[in-house]
VEXDREN-2710 file (C-alpha; in Angstrom, 1 decimal):
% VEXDREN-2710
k/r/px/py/pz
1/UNK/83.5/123.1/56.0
2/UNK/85.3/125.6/53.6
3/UNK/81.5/126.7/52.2
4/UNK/78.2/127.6/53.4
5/UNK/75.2/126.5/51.1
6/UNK/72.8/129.5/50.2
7/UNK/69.4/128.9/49.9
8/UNK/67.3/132.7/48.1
9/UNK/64.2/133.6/49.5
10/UNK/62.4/135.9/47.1
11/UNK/62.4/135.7/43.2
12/UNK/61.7/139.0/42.3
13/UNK/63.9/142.0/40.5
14/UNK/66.6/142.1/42.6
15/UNK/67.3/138.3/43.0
16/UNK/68.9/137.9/39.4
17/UNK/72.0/139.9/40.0
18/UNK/72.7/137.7/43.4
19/UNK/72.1/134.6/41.8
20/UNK/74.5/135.6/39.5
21/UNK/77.6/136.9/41.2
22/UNK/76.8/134.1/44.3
23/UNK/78.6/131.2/42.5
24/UNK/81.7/133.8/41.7
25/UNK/82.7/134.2/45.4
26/UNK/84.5/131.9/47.4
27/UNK/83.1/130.4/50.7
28/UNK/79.3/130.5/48.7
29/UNK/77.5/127.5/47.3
30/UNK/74.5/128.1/45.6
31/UNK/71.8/125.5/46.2
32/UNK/68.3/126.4/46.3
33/UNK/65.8/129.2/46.0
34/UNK/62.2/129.8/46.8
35/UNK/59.2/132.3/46.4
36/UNK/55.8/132.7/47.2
37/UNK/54.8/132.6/43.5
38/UNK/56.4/128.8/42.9
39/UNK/56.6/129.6/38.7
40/UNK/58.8/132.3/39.5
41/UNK/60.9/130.6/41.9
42/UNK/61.1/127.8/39.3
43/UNK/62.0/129.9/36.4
44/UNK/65.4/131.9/38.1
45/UNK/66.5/127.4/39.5
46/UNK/65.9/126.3/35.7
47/UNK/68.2/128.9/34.6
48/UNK/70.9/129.1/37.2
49/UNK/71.0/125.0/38.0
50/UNK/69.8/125.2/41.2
51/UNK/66.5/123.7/43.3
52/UNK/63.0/125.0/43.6
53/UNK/61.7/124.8/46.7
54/UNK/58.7/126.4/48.7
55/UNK/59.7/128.8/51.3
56/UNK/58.8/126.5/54.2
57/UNK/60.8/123.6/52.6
58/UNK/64.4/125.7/52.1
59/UNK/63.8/126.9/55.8
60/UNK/63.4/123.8/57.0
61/UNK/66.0/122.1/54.6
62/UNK/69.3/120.9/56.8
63/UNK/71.5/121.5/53.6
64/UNK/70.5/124.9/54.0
65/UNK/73.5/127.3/56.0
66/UNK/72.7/130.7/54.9
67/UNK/69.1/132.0/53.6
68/UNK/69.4/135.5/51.7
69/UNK/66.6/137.0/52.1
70/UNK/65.1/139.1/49.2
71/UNK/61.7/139.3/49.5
72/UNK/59.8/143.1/49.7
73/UNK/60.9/145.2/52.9
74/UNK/57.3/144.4/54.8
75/UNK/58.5/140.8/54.9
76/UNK/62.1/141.5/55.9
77/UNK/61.6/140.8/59.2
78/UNK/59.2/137.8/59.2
79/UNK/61.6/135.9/56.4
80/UNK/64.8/136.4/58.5
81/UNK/63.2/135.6/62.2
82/UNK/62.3/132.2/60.7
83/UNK/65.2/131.6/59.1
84/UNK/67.2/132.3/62.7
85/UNK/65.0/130.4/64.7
86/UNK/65.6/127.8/62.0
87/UNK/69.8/128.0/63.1
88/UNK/70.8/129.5/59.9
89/UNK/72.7/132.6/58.9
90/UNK/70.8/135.4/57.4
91/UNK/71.6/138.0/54.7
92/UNK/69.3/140.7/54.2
93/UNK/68.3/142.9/51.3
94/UNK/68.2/146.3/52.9
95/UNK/66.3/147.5/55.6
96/UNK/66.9/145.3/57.8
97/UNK/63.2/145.6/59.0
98/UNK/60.6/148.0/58.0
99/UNK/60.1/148.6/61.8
100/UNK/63.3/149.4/64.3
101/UNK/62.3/147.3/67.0
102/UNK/61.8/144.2/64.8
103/UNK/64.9/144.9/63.7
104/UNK/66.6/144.9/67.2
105/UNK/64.8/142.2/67.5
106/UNK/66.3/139.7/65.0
107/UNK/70.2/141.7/65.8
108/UNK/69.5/140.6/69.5
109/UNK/68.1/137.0/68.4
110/UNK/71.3/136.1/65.9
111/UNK/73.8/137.0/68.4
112/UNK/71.3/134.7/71.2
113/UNK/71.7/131.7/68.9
114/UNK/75.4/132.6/67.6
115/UNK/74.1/133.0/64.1
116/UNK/75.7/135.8/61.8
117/UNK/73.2/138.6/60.3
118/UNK/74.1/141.0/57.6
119/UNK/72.6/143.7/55.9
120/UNK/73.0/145.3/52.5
121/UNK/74.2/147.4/51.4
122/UNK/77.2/146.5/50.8
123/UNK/78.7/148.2/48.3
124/UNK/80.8/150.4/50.6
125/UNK/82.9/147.5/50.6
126/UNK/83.2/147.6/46.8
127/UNK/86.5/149.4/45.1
128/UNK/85.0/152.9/45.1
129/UNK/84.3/152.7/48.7
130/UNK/87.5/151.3/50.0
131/UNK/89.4/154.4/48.2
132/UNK/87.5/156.4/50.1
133/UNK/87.7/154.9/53.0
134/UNK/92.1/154.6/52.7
135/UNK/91.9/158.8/51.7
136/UNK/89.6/159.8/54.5
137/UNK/91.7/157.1/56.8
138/UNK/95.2/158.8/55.3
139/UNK/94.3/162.5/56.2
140/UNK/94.1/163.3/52.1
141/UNK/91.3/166.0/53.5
142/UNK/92.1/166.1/56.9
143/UNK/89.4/166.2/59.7
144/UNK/86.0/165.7/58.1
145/UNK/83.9/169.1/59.2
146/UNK/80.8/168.2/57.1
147/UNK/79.2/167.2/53.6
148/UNK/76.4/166.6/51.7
149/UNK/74.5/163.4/50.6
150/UNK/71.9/163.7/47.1
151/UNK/69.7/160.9/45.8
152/UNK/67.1/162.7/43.4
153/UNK/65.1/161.4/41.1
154/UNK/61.6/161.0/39.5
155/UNK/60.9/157.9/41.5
156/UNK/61.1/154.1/40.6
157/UNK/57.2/153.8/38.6
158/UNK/59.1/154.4/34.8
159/UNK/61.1/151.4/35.0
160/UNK/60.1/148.9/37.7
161/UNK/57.4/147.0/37.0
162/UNK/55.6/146.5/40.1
163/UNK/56.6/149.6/41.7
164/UNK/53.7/150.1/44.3
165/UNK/55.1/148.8/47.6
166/UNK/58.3/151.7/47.1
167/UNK/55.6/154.4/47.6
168/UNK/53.3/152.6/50.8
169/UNK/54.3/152.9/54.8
170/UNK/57.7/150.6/54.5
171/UNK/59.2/152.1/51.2
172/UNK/60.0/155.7/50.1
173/UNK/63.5/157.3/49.2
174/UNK/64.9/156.8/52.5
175/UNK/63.9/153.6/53.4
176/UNK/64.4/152.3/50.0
177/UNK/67.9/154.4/48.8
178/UNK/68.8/156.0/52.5
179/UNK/70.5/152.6/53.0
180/UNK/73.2/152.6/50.4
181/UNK/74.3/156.6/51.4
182/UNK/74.0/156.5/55.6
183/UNK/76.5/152.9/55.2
184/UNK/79.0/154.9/53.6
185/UNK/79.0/157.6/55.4
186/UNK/78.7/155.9/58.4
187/UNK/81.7/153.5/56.9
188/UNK/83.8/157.2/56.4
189/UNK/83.1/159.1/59.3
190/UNK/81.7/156.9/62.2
191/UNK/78.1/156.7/63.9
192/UNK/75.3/159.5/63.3
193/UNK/74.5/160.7/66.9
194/UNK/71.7/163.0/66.1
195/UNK/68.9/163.9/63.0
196/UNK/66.7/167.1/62.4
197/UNK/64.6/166.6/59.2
198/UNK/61.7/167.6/57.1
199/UNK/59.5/165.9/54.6
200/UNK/56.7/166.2/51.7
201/UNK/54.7/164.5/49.1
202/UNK/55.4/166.3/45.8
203/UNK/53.1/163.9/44.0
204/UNK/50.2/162.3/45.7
205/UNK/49.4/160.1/42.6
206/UNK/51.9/157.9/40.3
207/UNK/51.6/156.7/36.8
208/UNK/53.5/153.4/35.7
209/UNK/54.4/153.9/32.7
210/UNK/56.8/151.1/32.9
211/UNK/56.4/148.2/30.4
212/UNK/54.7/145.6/32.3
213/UNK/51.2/144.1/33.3
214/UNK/51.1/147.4/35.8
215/UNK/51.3/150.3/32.7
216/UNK/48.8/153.1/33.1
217/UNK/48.3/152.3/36.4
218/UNK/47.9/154.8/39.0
219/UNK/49.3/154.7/42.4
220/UNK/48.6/156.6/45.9
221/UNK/51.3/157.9/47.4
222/UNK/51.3/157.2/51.3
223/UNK/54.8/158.2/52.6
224/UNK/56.7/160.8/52.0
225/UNK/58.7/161.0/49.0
226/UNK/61.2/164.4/49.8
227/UNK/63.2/164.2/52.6
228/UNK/65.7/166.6/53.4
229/UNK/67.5/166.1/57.0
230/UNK/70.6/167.4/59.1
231/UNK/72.9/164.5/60.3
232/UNK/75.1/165.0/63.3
233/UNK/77.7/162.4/63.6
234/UNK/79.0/161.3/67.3
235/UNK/82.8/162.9/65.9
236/UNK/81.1/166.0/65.1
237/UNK/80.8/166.4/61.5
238/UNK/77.6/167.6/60.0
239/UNK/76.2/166.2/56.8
240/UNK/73.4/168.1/55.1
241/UNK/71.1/164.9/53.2
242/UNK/68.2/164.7/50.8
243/UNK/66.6/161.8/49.3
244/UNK/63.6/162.6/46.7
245/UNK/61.7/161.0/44.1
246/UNK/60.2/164.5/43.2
247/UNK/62.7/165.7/40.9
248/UNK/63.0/165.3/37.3
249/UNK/66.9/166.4/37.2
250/UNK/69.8/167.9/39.1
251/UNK/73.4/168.5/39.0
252/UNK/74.6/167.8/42.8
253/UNK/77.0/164.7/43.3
254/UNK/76.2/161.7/45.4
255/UNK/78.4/162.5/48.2
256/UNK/80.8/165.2/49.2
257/UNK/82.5/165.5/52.2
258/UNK/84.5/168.4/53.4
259/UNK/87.2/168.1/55.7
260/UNK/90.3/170.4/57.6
261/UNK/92.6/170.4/54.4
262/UNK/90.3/169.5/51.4
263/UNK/87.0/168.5/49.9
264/UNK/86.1/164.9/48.3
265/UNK/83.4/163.3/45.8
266/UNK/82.5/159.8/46.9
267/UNK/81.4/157.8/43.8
268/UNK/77.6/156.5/43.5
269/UNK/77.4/154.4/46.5
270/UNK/74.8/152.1/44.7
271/UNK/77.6/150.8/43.3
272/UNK/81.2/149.2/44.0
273/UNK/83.7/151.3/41.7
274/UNK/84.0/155.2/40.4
275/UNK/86.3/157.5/41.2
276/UNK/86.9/159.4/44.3
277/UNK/88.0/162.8/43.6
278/UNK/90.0/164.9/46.1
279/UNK/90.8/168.5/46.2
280/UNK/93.7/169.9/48.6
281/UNK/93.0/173.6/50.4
282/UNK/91.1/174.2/47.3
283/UNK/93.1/172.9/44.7
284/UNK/92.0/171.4/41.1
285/UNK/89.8/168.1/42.1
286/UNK/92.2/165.1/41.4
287/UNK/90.3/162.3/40.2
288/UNK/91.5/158.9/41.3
289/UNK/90.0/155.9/39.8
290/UNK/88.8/152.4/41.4
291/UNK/88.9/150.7/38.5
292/UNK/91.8/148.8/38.8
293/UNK/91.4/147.4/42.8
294/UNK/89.6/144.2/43.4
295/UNK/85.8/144.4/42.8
296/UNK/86.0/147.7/41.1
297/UNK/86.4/147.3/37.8
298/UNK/82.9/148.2/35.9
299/UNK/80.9/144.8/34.7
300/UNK/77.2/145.3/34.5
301/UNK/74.6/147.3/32.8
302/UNK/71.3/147.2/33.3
303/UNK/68.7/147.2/30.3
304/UNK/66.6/150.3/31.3
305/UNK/69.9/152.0/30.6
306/UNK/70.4/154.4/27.8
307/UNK/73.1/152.7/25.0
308/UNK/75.5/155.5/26.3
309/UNK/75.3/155.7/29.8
310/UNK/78.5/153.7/30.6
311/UNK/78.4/150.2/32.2
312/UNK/79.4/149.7/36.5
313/UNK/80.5/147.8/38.7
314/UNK/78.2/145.8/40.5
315/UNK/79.6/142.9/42.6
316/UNK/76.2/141.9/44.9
317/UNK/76.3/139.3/47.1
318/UNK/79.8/141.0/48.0
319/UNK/78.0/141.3/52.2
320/UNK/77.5/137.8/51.9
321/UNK/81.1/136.8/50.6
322/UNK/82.4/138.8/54.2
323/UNK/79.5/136.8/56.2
324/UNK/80.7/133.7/55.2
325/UNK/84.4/134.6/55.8
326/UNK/83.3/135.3/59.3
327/UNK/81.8/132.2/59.6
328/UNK/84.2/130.5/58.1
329/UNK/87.5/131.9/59.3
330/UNK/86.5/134.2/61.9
331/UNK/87.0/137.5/59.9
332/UNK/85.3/140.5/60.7
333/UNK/81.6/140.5/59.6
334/UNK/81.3/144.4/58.1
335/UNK/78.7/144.6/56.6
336/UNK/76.8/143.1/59.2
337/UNK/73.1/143.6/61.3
338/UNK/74.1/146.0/64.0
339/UNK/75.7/148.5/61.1
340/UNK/71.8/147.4/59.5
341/UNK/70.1/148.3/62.7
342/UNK/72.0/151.8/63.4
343/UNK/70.9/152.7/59.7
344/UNK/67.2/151.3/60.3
345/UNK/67.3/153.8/63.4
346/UNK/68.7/156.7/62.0
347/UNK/66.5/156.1/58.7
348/UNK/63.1/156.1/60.8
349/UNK/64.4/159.0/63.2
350/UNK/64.9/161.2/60.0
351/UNK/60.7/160.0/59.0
352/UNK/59.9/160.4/63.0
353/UNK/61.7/163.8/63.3
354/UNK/60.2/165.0/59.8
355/UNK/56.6/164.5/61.1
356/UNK/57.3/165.8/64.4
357/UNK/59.3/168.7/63.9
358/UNK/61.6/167.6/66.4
359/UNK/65.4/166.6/66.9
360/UNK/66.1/162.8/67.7
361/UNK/68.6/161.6/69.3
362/UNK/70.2/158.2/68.1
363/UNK/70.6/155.4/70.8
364/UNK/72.5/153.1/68.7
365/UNK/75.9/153.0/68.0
366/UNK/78.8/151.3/66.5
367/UNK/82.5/151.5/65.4
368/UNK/83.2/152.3/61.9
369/UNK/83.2/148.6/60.1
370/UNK/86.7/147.0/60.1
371/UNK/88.5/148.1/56.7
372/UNK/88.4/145.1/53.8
373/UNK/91.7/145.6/52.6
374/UNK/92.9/145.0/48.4
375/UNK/94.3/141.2/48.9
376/UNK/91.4/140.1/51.3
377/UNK/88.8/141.8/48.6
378/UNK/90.5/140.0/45.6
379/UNK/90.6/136.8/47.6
380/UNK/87.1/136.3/48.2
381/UNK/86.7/137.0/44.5
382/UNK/86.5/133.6/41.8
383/UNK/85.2/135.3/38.9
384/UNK/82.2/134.9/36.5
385/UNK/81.8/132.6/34.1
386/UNK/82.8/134.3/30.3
387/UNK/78.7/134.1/29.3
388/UNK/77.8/135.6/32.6
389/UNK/80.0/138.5/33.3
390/UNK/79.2/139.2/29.7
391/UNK/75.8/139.4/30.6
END
């Protein structure tokens, strides 16, 4: 077997970039996909070549290895325990449950049946995150003291256009974003040992006023869409974090981390390229560009976007390109369901400590995921199509 066969469960917004990039990765064969709403899973096979099938028929299909599961968080868990019991692989859309017990659960039931289980995000395996991963790794700022993480924003209801489940028990900034900011900083400086946080609702009601069905719409808010939290990592460093959906604009960067002999801005980490920039003992910041490495080079936009903001580079499905390597050729699995299950845990200790008032403690831990160096990032890499990576 040089390939596993991926089956999709879940049509919705986010499945279109996976099917896309799936076919461009080595070790990947797309075959099938499936949905709750069988039009819609019908629609996304007619246009990428692939099967329609119900979601009990891909789980219980034997050509089936690996089922990527991108249904809505709430189902997370119940998607990707049937598709283990069923003996197959499972990738995850992040969380990796709504709940932290389901999702030790399905962590402890893979490795029961010898099954792999990933997790996105994986983007910190992208070009942007590996160059911050070789400076931090080559003492460019030394011993990392602290830093601070920002995702602010006036929420997801102007451009998605079923945007209700990101503001009920199960979504909110941290559940939904958290994800993509505690992997790379968890990828950079280790295992978060510790949380204090607070939280609010800045906006009890929300107003789609994206173009779809949903427009005009009003929403109630049900979980808390400011968080601001203290994050104490097991080597010491302290990381100051805030994800909102309560703020209409700001000027902080995503990440910055602050170390011995210098300060560094980690790109966007919903995304794979950017440019790191490094300052020495207070120097000029030096800006040093991903685009050239493997899976950094910017190759998507998305059509909510302004005609000037500039296009990324957005290589999804990457996590499941490093599962099947695993599988395959028994290369370490990064971005896999124990890194998903430390960030689940840290992610509902920051909601736990916020209504509490209290510290927690975090019982999980991990080691830093095993680098993805240049040559194995551009070999697990095929390509797009010319029409599709001019999509």
């Amino acid at each position: 077997m040089n390939s596993l066969n991926v089956g999709i469960i879940g049509c919705g917004n986010i499945s279109g970039i996976y099917l896309q990039n799936i076919p461009a990765y080595h070790g990947l064969n797309l075959r099938a996909c499936a949905d709750m709403r069988p039009e819609v899973a019908q629609a996304q096979a007619s246009r990428h070549g692939i099967e329609a099938m119900s979601v009990d028929q891909l789980l219980a299909s034997d050509e089936i290895d690996l089922v990527v599961n991108l249904t809505i968080p709430s189902a997370h868990f119940g998607v990707s325990f049937a598709a283990l019991s069923a003996g197959k692989h499972v990738f995850s859309e992040k969380p990796l449950a709504v709940d932290f017990e389901q999702g030790r659960r399905l962590v402890d039931e893979a490795e029961a049946r010898g099954l792999h289980l990933g997790s996105a995000p994986d983007t910190f395996l992208g070009g942007g995150g590996r160059l911050a991963r070789k400076l931090v790794d080559d003492g460019a700022i030394g011993r990392v003291l602290s830093g601070t993480a920002f995702l602010m924003s006036h929420g997801m209801e102007h451009w998605h256009p079923d945007p209700e489940f990101f503001f009920k028990p199960g979504g909110g900034p941290i559940l939904d974003m958290a994800p993509y900011y505690l992997s790379t900083l968890v990828n950079l400086i280790g295992p978060v040992k510790r949380v204090f946080a607070m939280s609010s609702i800045g906006f009890p009601e929300r107003i789609v006023t994206a173009e779809s069905p949903r427009k005009g719409q009003s929403i109630t808010v049900e979980t808390p869409t400011h968080v601001t939290a203290l994050l104490e990592f097991a080597s010491g460093a302290q990381v100051t974090f805030c994800m909102s959906w309560d703020v209409w604009k700001h000027s902080h960067p995503a990440i910055e981390i602050y170390g011995s002999e210098g300060s560094m801005r980690v790109p966007d980490p919903n995304f794979f390229g950017g440019q790191v920039e490094v300052t020495e003992r207070g120097g000029d910041w030096r800006a040093v560009d991903s685009g050239e490495m493997p899976l950094g080079a910017p190759n998507w936009r998305s059509p909510n976007w302004a005609a000037d903001v500039p296009a990324k580079a957005n290589y999804r499905a990457l996590g499941l390109a490093d599962l099947s390597s695993a599988v395959l050729n028994g290369t370490p699995h990064r971005s896999s369901g124990r890194l998903g299950l430390h960030v689940l845990e840290v992610m509902h200790s920051i909601l736990e400590g916020a209504a509490t008032g209290q510290p927690k403690a975090i019982t999980t831990t991990l080691e830093r995921p095993a680098i993805l160096e240049d040559n194995e990032a551009a070999g697990l890499w095929k390509g797009l199509p010319e029409a599709a990576s001019a999509a």
